[in-house]
N, C-alpha and C positions, 0 to 999 in steps of 0.2 A: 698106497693109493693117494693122490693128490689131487683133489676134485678142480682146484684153480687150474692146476697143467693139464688136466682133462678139457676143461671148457678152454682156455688157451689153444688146444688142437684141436677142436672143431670149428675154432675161430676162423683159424689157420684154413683148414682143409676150406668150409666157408669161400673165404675169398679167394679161393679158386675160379666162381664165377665171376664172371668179368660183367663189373657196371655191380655190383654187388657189395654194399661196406657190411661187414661182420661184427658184431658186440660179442663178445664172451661173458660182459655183464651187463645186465640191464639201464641201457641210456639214460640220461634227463632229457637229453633233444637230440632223439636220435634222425641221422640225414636219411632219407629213403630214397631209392630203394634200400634197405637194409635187410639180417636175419640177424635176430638174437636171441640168444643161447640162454634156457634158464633151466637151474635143477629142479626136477618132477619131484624125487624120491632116490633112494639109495636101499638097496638088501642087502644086508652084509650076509656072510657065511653061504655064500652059496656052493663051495665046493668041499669035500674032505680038510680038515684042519686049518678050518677058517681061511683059504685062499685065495678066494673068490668072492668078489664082489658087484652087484647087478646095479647099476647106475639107469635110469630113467631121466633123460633130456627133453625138453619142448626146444625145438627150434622153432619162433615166430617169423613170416617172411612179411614185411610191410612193403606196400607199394603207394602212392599217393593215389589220391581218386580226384583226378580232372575230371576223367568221366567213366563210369563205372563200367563201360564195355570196355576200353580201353585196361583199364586197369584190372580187370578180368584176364585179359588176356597178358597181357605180363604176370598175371598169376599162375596165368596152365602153362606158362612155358618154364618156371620154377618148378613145377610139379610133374611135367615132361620127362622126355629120354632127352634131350638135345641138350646145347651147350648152355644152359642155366639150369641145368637139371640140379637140384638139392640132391637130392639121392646121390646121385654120381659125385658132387663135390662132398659130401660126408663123407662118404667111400672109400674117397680118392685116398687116403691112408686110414687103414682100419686099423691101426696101432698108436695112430695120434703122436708119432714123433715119440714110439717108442712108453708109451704112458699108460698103455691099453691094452688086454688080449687080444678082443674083438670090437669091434662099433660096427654096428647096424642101422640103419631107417629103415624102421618098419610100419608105418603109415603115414599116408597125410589125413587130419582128421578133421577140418571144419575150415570156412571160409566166411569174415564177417566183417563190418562195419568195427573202425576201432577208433578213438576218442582219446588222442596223446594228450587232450587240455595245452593245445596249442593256437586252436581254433582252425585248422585245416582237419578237412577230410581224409582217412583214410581207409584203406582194405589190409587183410591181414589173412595169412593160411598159415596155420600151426604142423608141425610136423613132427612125429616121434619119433626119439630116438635110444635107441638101446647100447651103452657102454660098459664094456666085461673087463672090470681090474681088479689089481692083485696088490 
């Protein structure tokens, strides 16, 4: 298991959405809209003869806040079925170019006010993600 070539293909998968730039690792000034990719937690041993390993991702989605309706709604439509769907673009390869058993999104879990110390406003939806390597 190589946690860099993990988060490297969610990068990947990521910029699938279009108008979307991707971080595998956490920015100093990152452009938004963006999603970046950070590690939650790691479980080793989760299968018969140490095999298996449970990997725990936050994918953060930043959006600017001109105005926070606006930027609300570039938020649900990342968290949608449609064509900026996070889910759908995590998905799009559940093997990560070969690096992974399984990758799952399995929730989005908060939407808030976030403070790059840039001095712009922004919004941010966090989103988990579950990756199974060996």
């Amino acid at each position: 298991m190589n946690i860099t070539e993990i988060r490297d293909g969610l990068e990947t998968n990521l910029e699938t959405v279009s108008g979307l730039r991707a971080y595998s690792e956490i920015p100093e000034n990152p452009q938004v809209p963006c999603a970046v990719v950070s590690l939650n937690s790691v479980d080793y041993d989760q299968s018969f003869q140490r095999g298996l390993s449970e990997l725990s991702f936050n994918v953060t989605v930043i959006v600017g806040r001109f105005s926070v309706q606006q930027a609300q709604e570039h938020l649900n439509d990342y968290a949608g079925n449609g064509s900026k769907s996070i889910k759908t673009a995590v998905q799009s390869d559940r093997s990560l170019g070969g690096k992974a058993v399984d990758t799952v999104l399995t929730s989005m879990n908060s939407i808030s006010a976030l403070d790059l110390n840039d001095g712009n406003n922004y919004l941010g939806m966090e989103f988990s993600v579950t990756v199974y390597a060996d």
